[in-house]
ZAMARGU-4260 file (C-alpha; in steps of 0.2 Angstrom, whole numbers, plus 5000, padded with zeros to 4 digits):
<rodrens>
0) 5000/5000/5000 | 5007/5019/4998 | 5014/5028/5011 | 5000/5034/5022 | 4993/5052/5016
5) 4987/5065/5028 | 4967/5057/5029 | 4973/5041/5033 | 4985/5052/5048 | 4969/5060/5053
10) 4958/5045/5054 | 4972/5035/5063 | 4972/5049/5074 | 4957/5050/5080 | 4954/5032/5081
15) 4971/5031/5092 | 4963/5045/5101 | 4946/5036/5104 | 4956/5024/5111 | 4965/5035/5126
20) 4949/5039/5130 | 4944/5031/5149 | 4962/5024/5150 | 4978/5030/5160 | 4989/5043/5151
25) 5009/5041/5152 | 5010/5058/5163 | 5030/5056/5159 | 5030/5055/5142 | 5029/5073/5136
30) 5018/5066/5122 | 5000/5073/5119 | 4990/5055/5120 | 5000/5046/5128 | 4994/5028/5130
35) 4999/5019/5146 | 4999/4999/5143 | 4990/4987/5154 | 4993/4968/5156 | 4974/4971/5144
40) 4976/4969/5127 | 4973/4986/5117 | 4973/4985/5099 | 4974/5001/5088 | 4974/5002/5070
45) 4987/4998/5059 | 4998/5015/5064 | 5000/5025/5050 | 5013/5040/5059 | 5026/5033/5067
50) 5024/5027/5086 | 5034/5031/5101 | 5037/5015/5114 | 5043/5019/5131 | 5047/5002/5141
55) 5052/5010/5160 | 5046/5027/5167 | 5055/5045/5161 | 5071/5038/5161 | 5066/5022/5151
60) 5072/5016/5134 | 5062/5025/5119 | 5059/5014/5104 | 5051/5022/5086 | 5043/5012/5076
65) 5041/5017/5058 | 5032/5011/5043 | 5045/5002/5032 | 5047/5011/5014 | 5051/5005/4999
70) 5058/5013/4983 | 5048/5012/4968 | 5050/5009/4948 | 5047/5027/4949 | 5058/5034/4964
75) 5043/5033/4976 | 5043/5028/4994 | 5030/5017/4997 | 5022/5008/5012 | 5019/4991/5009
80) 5015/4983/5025 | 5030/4981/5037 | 5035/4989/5052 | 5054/4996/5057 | 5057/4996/5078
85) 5073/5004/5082 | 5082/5013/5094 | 5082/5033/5085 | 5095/5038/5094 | 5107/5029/5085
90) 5097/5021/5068 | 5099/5038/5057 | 5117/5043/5061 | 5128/5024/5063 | 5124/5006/5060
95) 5114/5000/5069 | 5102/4987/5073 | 5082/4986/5071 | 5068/4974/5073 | 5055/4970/5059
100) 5038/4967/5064 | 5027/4961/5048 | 5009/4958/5046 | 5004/4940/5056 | 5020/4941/5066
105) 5023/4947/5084 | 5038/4952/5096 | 5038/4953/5114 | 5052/4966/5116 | 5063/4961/5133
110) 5082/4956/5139 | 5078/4938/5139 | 5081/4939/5121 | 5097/4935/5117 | 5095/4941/5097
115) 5087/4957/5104 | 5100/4963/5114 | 5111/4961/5101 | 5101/4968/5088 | 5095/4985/5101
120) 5104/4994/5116 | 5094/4989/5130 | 5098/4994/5147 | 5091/4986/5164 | 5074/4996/5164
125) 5068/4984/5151 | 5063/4968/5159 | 5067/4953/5153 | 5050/4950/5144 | 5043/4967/5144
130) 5031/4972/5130 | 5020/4961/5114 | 5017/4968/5100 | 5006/4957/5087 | 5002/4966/5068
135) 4986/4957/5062 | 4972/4962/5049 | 4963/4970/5064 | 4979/4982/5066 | 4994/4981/5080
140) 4988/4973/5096 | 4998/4979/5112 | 5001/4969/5130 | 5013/4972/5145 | 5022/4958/5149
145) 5030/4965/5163 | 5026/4966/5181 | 5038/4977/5186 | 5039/4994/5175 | 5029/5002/5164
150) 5026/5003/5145 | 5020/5018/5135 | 5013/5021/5117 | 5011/5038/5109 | 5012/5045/5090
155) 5025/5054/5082 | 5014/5068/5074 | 5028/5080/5072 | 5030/5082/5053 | 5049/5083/5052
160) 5047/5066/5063 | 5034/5059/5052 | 5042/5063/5034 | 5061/5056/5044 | 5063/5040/5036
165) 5059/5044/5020 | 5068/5061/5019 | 5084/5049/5027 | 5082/5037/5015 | 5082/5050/5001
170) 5099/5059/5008 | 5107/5042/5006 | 5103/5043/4989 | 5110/5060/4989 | 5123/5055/4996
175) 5130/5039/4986 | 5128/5052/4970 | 5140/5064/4977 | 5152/5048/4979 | 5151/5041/4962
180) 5149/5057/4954 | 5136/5053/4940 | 5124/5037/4934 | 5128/5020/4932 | 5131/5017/4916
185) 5138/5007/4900 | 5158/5013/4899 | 5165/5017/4880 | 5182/5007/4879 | 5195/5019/4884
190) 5185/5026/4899 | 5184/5008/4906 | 5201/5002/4902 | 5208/5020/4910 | 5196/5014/4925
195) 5202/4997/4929 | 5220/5000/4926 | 5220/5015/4941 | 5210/5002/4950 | 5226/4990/4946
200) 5237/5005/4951 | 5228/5005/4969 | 5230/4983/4971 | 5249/4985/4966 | 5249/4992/4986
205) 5233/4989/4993 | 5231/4994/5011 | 5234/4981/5023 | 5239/4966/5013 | 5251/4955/5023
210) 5267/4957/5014 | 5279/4938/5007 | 5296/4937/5005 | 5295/4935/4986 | 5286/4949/4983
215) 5273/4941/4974 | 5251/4945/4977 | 5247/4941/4995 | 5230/4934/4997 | 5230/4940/5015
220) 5222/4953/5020 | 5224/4960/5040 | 5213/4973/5042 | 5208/4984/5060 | 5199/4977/5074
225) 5191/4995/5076 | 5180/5000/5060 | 5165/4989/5055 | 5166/4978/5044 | 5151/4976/5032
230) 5152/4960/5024 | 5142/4957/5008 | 5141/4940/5002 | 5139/4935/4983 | 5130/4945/4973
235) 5130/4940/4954 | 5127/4955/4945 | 5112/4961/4954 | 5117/4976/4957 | 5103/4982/4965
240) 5104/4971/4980 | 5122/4980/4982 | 5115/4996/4978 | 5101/4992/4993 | 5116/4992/5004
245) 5124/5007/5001 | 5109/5018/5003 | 5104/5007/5018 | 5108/5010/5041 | 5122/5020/5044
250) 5137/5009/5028 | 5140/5024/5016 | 5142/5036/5032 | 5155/5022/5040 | 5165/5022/5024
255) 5165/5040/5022 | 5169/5044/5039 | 5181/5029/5041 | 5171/5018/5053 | 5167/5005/5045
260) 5174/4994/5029 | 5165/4986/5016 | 5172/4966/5010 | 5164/4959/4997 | 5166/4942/4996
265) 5168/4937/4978 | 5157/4931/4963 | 5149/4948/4960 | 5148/4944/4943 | 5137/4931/4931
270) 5118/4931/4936 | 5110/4915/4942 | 5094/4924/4938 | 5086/4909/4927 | 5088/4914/4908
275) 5097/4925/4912 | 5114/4916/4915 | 5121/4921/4898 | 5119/4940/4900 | 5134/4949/4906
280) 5131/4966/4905 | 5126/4971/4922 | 5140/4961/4930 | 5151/4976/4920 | 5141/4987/4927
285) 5143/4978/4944 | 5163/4979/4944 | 5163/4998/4937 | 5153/5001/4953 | 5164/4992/4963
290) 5179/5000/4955 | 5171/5016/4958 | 5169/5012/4978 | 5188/5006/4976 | 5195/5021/4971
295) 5184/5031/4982 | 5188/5020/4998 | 5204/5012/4994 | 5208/5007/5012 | 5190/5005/5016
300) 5184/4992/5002 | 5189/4975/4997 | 5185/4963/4986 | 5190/4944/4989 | 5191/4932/4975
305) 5178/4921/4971 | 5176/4906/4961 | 5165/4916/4948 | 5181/4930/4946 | 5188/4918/4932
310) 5186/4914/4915 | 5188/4894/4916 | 5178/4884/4906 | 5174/4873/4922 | 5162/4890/4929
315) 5145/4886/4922 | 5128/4889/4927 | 5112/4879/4920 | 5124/4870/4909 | 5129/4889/4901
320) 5147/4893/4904 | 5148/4907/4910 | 5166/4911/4913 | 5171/4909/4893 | 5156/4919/4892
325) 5161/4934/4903 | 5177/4932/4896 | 5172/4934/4879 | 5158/4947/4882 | 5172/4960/4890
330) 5183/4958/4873 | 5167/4959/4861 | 5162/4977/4873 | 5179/4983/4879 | 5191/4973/4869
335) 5207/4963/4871 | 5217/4975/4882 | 5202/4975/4897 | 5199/4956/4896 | 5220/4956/4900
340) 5217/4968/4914 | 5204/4959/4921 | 5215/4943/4923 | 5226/4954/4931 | 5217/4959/4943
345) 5212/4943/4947 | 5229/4939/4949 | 5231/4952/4962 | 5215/4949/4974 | 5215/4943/4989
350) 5204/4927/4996 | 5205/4931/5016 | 5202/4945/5026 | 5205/4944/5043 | 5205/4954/5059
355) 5204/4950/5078 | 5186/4953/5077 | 5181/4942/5060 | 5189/4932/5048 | 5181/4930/5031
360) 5184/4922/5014 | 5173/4918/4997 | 5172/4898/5000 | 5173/4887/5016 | 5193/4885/5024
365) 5204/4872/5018 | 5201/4853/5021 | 5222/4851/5021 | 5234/4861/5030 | 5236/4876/5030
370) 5250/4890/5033 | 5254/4908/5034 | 5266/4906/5021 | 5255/4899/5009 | 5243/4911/5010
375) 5252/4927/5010 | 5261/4919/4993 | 5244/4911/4989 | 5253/4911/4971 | 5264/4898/4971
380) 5250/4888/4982 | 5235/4885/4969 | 5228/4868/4977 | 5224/4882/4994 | 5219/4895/4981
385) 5206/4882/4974 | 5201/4879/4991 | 5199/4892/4999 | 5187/4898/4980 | 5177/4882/4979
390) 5177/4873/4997 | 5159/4871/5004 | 5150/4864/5020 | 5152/4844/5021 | 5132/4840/5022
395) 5127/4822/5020 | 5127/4827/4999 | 5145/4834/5001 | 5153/4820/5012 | 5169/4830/5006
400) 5166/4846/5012 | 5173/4856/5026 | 5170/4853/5044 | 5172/4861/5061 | 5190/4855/5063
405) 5195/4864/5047 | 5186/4881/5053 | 5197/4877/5068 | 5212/4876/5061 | 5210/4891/5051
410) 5206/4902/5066 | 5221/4894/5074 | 5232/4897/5059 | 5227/4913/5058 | 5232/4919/5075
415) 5214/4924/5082 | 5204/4919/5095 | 5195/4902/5094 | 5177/4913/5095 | 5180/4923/5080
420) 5167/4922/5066 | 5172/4915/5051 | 5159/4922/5037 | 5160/4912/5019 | 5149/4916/5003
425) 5149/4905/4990 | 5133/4890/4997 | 5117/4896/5000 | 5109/4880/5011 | 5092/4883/5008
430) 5081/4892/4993 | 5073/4902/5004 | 5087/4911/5015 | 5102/4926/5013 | 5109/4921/5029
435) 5114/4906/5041 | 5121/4909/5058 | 5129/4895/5067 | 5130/4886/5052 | 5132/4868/5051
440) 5132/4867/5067 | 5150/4875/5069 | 5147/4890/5082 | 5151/4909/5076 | 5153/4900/5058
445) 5141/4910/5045 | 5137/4908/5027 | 5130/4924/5019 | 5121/4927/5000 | 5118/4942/4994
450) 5109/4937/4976 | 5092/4934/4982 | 5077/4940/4973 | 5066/4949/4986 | 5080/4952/5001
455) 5097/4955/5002 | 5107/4951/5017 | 5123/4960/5026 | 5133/4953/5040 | 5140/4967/5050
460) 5144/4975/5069 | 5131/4986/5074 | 5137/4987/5093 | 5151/4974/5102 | 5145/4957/5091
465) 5144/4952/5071 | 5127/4951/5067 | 5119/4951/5049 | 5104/4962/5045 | 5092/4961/5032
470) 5084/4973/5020 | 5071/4971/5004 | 5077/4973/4988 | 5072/4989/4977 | 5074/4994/4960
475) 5089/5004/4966 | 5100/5007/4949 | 5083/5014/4942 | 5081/5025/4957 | 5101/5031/4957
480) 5100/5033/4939 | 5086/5044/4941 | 5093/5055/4955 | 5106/5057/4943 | 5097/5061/4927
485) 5091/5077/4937 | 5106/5080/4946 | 5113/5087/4931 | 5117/5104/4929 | 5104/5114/4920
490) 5092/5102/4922
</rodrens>
């Protein structure tokens, strides 16, 4: 459904309103109508201006929740039926975590949820099972769980607070344009080869790689404990989805500001989209973009080799083969010379990225053993590089794969703690899913895809733990594009 128009506000109003009516107002919220919560059920309509939840007295911890927008074909934010609960002190200025409450679903906020207190800043006021909240048909249903503190409910009706979320989501747009500089387009011959070989300029001495003796490409990368990472999984060529990120929670502030750094995991490139495995135009438009980010951020962004960054014969998709493929459609649009720097580049990226906090890489860790040596001269060491591209989850239909021991060893090889998340791309476990936590069984191991249809997925540190958060997709190179159209001057 659309974003809510002013007579829908005014009939929610006054139906909230009806519903204060007899009941105790929250005398410490300085919030005209105010609803105090009861262990009573009280159901008001579907909310169409943002609420204001207070779990505690004055000093409790405030909660907004917002309607969820959505970009249209058009540019359009639109409402269509899902619900954003965050903390608004920090969701419009850093990354940050959020709940989703959807239509049919409910949440009872509280401490004794361990995904909760992760995901929200929650300080002792809020009790352990504190308040439910159920969106239904009927509208969003309300109880007080908790015996001990209070629980408040009020609307945002402020204008600057009601247009918020769409007037944030818009600057983001704004400001990923004054980054790039101009749309995302199709790039004549010289202007791309120019790009990737300044790209290639920047890999030659890429921030933080751990250096060899031999002076050969390290695929080691150490990077900072400190920023946050924001780890994108595969993407192939959907460029929205990675395009979603960007203008999504606090990830283009952290790059800009230097508080955060964005890993891609590989295999950005060759749709899986069915019938559409042969088309390889928007996985050029997908590394331009990413060469873009590169040369913008070059100690912030990093791109790890996937399995997909080749142009073997043995990469294939529905029986198409799509590395020959790739290969052949960069020389038939930008001609011998790119395809050469291509493999270059390739040949200069690295497969892990590893901090005290996180260790990541495209496939699963090697099932063999395993070294600092061979890594950081990973180009003497192809059976590791083919490994660490190609390795997946032993399940009882790949009795071969890796296992908990190997995430182990890898961790242990690697110097960091035996805790640390290891986050691989490269096997989506289910058709239905962009993330797994815990996957396999193997505690603080997390398998992440970012290629999905309807919802894109990011695995990132919104306060102290790694935590991925999810987002709908959007028509988002449209939408950029035409910001940029009418960006122009004179237009």
């Amino acid at each position: 459904m659309a974003q809510p128009d002013r007579i829908s506000r005014k009939s929610f109003l006054k139906r909230f309103s009806d519903v204060v009516q007899g009941m105790d107002n929250c005398e410490d919220v300085d919030l005209r109508g105010a609803l105090r919560l009861t262990d009573e059920k009280v159901r008001i309509p579907a909310p169409a201006v943002p609420l204001q939840l207070l779990l505690g007295g004055e000093q409790g911890y405030r909660l907004h929740l917002y309607p969820e927008l959505r970009f249209d074909e058009d540019g359009a934010l639109e409402h269509q039926g899902d619900y954003l609960l965050f903390d608004p002190t920090t969701y419009f200025s850093e990354i940050s975590g959020f709940l989703r409450l959807s239509p049919g679903e409910s949440i009872t906020l509280g401490r004794q949820d361990a995904w909760q207190r992760a995901l929200l800043r929650y300080p002792k006021v809020v009790d352990t099972k504190h308040l439910r909240l159920k969106l239904s048909q009927k509208g969003l249903a309300m109880k007080r769980k908790s015996d001990q503190t209070s629980a408040c409910v009020a609307p945002l009706t402020a204008e600057d607070l009601i247009e918020r979320m769409a007037r944030w989501r818009r600057k983001q747009v704004e400001c990923l344009h004054e980054i790039l500089g101009g749309p995302i387009a199709p790039l004549g011959r010289q202007e791309a080869l120019a790009l990737i070989e300044r790209v290639l300029e920047v890999m030659q001495r890429e921030p933080y790689r751990v250096e060899n003796d031999h002076g050969r490409p390290s695929g080691l990368l150490a990077l900072p404990e400190r920023p946050h990472p924001i780890i994108v999984g595969d993407l192939h060529a959907r460029i929205d989805n990675l395009l979603v990120i960007l203008t999504q929670n606090g990830f283009l502030e952290a790059l800009k500001d230097g508080s955060g750094v964005l890993i891609i995991l590989g295999d950005a490139v060759q749709p899986e989209t069915p019938g559409e495995e042969d088309q390889m135009d928007t996985s050029m438009l997908m590394m331009d973009l990413i060469f873009r980010l590169k040369l913008r951020f070059p100690t912030r962004v990093f791109y790890l080799r996937g399995n997909h960054d080749s142009f073997s014969e043995e990469i294939s998709k529905a029986g198409i083969p799509q590395g020959l493929l790739w290969e052949q459609a960069l020389e038939d649009k930008r001609g011998r010379k790119y395809r050469n720097a291509m493999q270059r580049l390739y040949d200069h990226l690295p497969y892990v990225a590893a901090s005290a906090g996180y260790v990541a890489c495209h496939a699963g860790p090697p099932t063999g053993k395993l070294s600092w040596d061979a890594l950081t001269d990973i180009s003497q060491n192809p059976k590791l590089a083919r490994q660490l591209t190609h390795n997946r989850l032993r399940r009882p239909n790949i009795p071969n794969g890796y296992t908990a021991t190997d995430v182990n060893r890898m961790r242990k090889r690697l110097g960091v703690k035996p805790e640390t998340p290891l986050v691989v791309g490269h096997t989506p476990l289910s058709d239905d899913g962009t993330y797994w936590t815990d996957a396999g069984g193997i505690p603080n191991h997390h398998v992440l895809y970012s290629a999905a249809p309807d919802w894109v997925s990011v695995i990132t540190r919104a306060d102290k733990k790694l935590l991925p958060l999810v987002y709908p997709t959007e028509p988002m190179l449209n939408v950029y594009n035409r910001y940029a159209s009418m960006s122009r001057p004179g237009l």
